[in-house]
C-alpha beads as a LAMMPS data file, in Angstrom:
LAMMPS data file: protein, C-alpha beads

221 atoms
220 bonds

1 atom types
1 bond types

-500.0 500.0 xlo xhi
-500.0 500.0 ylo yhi
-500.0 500.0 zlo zhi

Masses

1 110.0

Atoms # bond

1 1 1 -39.980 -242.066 447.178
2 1 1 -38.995 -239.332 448.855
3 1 1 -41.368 -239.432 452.417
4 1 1 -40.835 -243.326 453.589
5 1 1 -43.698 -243.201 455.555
6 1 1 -45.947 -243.326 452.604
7 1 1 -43.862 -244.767 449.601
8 1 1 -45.448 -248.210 450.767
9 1 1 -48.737 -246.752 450.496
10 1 1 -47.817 -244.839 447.250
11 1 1 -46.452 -248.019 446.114
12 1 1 -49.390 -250.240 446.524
13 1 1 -52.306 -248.011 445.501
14 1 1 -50.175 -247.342 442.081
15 1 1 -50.329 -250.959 441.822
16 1 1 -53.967 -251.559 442.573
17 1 1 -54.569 -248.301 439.949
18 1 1 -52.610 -249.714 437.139
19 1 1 -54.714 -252.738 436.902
20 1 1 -58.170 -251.092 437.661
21 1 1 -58.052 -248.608 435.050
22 1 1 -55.758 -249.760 432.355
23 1 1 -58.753 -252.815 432.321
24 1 1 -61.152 -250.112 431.899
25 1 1 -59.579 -248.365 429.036
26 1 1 -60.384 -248.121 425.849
27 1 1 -59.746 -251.558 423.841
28 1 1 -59.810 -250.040 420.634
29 1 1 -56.918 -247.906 421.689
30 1 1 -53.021 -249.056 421.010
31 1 1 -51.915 -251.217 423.909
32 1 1 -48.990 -247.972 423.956
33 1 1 -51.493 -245.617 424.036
34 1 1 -53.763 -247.547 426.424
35 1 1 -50.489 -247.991 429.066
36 1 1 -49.628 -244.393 428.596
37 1 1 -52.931 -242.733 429.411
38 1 1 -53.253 -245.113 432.066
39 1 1 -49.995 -243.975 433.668
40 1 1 -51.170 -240.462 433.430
41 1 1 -54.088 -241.172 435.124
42 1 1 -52.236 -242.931 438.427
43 1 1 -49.806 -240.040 438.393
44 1 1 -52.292 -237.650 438.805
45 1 1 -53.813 -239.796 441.373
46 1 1 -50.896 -240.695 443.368
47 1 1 -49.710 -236.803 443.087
48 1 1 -53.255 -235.748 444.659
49 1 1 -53.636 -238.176 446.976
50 1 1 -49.625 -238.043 448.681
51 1 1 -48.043 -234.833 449.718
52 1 1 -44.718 -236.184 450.830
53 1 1 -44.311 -239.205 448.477
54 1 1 -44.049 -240.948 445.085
55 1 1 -42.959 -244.071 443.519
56 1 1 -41.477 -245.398 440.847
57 1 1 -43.619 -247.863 437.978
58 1 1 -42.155 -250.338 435.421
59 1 1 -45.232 -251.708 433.694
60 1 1 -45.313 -254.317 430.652
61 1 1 -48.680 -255.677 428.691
62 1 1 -47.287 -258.978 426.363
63 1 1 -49.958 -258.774 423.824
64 1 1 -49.768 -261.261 421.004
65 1 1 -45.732 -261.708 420.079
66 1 1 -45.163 -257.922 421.552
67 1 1 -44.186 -256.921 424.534
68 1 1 -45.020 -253.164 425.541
69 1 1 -43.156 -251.843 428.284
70 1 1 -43.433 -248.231 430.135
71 1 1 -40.839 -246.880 432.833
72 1 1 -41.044 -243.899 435.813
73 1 1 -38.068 -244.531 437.650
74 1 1 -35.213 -246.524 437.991
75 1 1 -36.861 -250.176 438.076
76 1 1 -35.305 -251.980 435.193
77 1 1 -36.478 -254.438 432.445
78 1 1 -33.692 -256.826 430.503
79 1 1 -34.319 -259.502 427.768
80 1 1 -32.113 -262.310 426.787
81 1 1 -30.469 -262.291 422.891
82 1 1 -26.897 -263.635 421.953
83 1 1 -26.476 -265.890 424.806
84 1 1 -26.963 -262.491 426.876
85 1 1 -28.802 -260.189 429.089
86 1 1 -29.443 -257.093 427.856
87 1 1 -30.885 -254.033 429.444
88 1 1 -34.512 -252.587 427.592
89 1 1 -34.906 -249.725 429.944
90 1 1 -33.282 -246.423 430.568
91 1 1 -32.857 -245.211 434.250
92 1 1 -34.452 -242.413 434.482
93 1 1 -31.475 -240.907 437.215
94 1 1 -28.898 -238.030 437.486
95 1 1 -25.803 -238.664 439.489
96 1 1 -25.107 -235.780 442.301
97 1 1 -22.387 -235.148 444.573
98 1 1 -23.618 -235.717 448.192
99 1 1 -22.364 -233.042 450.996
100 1 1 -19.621 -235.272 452.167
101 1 1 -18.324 -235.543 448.379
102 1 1 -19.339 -239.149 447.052
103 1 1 -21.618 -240.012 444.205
104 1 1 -25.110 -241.128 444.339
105 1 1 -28.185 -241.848 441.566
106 1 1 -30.964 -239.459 442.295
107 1 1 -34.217 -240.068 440.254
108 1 1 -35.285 -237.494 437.864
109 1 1 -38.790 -238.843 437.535
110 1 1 -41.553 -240.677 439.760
111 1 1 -44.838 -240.985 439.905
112 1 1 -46.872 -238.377 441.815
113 1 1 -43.423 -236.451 441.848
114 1 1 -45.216 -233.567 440.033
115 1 1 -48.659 -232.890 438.331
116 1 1 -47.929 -234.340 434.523
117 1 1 -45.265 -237.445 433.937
118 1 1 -43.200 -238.353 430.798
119 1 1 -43.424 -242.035 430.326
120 1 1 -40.919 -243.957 428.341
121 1 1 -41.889 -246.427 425.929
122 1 1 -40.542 -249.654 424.459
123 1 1 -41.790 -252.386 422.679
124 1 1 -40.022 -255.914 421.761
125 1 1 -41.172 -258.525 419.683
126 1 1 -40.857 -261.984 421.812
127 1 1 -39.577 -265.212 420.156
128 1 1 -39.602 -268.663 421.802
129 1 1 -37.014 -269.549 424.043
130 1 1 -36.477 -265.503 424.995
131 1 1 -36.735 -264.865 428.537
132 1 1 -38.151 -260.832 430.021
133 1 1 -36.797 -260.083 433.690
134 1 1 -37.850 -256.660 435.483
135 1 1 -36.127 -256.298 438.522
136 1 1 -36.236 -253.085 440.928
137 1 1 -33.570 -251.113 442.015
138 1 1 -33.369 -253.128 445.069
139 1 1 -31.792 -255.896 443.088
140 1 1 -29.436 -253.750 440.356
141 1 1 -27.919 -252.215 443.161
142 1 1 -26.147 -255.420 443.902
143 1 1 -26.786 -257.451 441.068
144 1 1 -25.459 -256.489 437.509
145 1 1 -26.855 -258.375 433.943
146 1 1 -24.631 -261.053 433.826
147 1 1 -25.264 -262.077 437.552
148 1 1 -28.671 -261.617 436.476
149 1 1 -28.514 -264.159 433.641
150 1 1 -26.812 -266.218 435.199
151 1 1 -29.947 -267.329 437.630
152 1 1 -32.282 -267.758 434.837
153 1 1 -30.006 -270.878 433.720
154 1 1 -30.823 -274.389 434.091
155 1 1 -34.086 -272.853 436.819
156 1 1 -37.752 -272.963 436.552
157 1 1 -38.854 -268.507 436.631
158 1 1 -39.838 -269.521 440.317
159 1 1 -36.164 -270.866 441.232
160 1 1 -34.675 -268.092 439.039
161 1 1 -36.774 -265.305 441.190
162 1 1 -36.266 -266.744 444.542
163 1 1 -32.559 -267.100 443.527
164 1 1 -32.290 -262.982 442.450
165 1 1 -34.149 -262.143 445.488
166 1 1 -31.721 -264.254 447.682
167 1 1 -29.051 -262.803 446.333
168 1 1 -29.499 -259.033 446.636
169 1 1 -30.662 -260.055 450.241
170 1 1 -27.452 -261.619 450.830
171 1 1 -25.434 -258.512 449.442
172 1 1 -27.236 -256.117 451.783
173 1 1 -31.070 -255.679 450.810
174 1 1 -31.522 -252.109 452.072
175 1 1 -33.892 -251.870 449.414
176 1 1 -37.347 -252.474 447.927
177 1 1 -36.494 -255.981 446.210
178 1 1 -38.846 -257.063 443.407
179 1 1 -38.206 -259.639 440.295
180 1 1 -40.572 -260.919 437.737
181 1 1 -39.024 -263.717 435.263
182 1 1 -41.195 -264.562 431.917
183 1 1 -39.768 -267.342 429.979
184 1 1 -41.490 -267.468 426.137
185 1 1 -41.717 -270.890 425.985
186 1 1 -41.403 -273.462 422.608
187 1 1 -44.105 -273.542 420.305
188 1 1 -46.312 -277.136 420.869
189 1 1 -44.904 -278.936 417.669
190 1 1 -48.729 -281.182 417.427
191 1 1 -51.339 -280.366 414.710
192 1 1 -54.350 -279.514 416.340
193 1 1 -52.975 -278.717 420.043
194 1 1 -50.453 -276.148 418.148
195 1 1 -53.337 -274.110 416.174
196 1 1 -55.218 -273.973 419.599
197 1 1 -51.614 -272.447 420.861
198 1 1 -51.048 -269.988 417.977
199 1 1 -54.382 -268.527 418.496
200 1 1 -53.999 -268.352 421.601
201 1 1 -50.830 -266.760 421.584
202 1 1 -51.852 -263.869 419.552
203 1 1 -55.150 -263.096 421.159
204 1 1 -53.703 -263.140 424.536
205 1 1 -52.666 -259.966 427.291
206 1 1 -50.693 -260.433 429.940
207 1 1 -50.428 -257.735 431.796
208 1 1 -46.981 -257.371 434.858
209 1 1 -46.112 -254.307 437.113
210 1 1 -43.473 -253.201 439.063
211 1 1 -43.655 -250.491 441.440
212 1 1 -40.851 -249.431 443.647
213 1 1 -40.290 -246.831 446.856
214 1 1 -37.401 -245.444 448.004
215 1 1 -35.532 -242.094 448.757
216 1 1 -33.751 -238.938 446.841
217 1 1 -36.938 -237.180 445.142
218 1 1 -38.751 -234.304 446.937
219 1 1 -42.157 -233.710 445.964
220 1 1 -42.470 -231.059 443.563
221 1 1 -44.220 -227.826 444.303

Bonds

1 1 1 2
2 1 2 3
3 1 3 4
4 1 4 5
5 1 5 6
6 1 6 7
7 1 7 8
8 1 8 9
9 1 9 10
10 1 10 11
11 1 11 12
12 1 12 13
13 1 13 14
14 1 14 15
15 1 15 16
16 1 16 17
17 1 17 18
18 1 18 19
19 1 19 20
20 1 20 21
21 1 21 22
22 1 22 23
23 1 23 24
24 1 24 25
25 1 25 26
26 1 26 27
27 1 27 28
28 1 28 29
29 1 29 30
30 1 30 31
31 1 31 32
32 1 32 33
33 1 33 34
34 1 34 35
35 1 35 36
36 1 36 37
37 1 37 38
38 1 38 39
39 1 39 40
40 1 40 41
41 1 41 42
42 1 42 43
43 1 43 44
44 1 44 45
45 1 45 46
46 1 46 47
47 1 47 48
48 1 48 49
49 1 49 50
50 1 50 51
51 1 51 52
52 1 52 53
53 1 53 54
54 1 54 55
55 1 55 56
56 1 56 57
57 1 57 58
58 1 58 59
59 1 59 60
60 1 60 61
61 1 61 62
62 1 62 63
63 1 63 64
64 1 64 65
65 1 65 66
66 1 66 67
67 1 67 68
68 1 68 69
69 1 69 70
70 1 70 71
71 1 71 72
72 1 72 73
73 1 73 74
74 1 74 75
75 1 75 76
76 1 76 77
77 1 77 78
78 1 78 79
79 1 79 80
80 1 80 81
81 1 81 82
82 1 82 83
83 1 83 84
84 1 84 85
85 1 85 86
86 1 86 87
87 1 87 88
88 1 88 89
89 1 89 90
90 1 90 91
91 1 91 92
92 1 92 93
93 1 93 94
94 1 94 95
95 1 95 96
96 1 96 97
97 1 97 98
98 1 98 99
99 1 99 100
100 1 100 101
101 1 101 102
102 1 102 103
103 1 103 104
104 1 104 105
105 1 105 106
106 1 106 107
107 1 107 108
108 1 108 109
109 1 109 110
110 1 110 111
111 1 111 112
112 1 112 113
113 1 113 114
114 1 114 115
115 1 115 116
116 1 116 117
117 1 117 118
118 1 118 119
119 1 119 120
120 1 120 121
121 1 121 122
122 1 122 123
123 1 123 124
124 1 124 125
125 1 125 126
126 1 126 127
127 1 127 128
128 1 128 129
129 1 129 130
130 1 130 131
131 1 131 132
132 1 132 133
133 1 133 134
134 1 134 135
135 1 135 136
136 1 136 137
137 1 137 138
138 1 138 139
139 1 139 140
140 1 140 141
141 1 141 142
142 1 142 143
143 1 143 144
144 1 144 145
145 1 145 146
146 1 146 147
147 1 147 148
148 1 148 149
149 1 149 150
150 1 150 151
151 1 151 152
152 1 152 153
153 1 153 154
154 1 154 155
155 1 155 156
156 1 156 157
157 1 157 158
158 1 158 159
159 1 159 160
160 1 160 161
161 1 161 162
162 1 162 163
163 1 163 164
164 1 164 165
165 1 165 166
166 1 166 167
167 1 167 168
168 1 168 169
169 1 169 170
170 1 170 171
171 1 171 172
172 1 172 173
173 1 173 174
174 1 174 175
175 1 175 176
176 1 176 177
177 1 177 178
178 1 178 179
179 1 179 180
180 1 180 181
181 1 181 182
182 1 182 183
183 1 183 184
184 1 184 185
185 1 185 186
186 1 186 187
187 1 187 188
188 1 188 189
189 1 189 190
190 1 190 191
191 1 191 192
192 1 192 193
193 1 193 194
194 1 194 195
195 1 195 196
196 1 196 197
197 1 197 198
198 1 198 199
199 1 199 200
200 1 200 201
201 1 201 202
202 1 202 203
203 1 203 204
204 1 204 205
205 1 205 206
206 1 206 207
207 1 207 208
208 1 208 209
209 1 209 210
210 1 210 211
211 1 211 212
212 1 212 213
213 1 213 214
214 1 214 215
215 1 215 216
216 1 216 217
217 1 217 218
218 1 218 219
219 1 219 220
220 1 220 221
């Protein structure tokens, strides 16, 4: 965000970061807590480490039957409910008048933008059959909810990705495209086989990220 050059770079080692040290935090700690901190701790990081760059994070640890979710930026998480797709996130934009007089988003927050981050926070309690998508802003500049929803249809998350990723390529992809689909599957109906899956299904962390680069936020001084 901000100095191309490096927004890759920024990009990948806030990836790399996330995992790393949200693995080494404190297990006795809320998984909210635990995401937070850790988001603190890449921003400082990424802020120290870049002088001309930052990027944008959209981070979710499925824990259990909840789904935490924390957002820098503009990438976007949705979840499916009445037959729809509906937006979890808040972009975390402005819109500005450009020199020659049209409207644009520019992002009010990034990571490594400045020295200390606010995080947003949200957490959603998964049923079966629900479906999760976090896109970046590489696909919602071309691809609104009910496009969105309309790939996860009748399509295995792999078809329903490639087909997102297609799509905003087709409409232009000038942007940083990223898509991860999580479909809560059925519960195993069996005796045995569905205790093992209950268990399982509370005791288990998943842990997705999606980091994004693009333009529109200086680094702070």
């Amino acid at each position: 965000v901000g100095g191309l050059a490096e927004g890759g770079q920024a990009s990948d080692m806030a990836i790399h970061l996330m995992i790393e040290q949200y693995r080494q935090s404190d297990p006795r700690e809320s998984v909210e807590s635990r995401l937070v901190t850790t988001i603190h701790e890449v921003n400082a990081q990424i802020y120290n480490r870049f002088q001309e760059s930052a990027t944008t994070l959209l981070a979710m640890i499925i824990k259990g039957r909840i789904a935490t979710i924390a957002n820098v930026g503009d990438c976007r998480a949705y979840i499916t409910t009445n037959g729809r797709l509906q937006q979890i996130t808040i972009d975390n934009v402005t819109r500005v008048q450009t020199p020659s007089g049209k409207m644009k988003n520019k992002l009010t927050r990034a990571i490594g933008h400045k020295a200390t981050v606010e995080v947003d926070k949200y957490e959603v309690v998964l049923e079966p059959g629900l479906s999760l998508v976090m896109v970046s802003d590489g696909v919602t500049r071309y691809l609104g909810a009910a496009q969105l929803h309309n790939f996860l249809k009748s399509r295995s998350t792999t078809e329903s990705v490639r087909a997102i990723v297609d799509a905003s390529n087709d409409a232009g992809g000038i942007d940083n495209i990223s898509a991860v689909v999580i479909n809560i599957m059925q519960p195993i109906q069996s005796s045995r086989d569905f205790a093992a899956y209950q268990n399982w299904f509370d005791q288990s962390e998943v842990f997705v990220n999606i980091p994004d680069y693009g333009e529109d936020v200086p680094k702070a001084p």
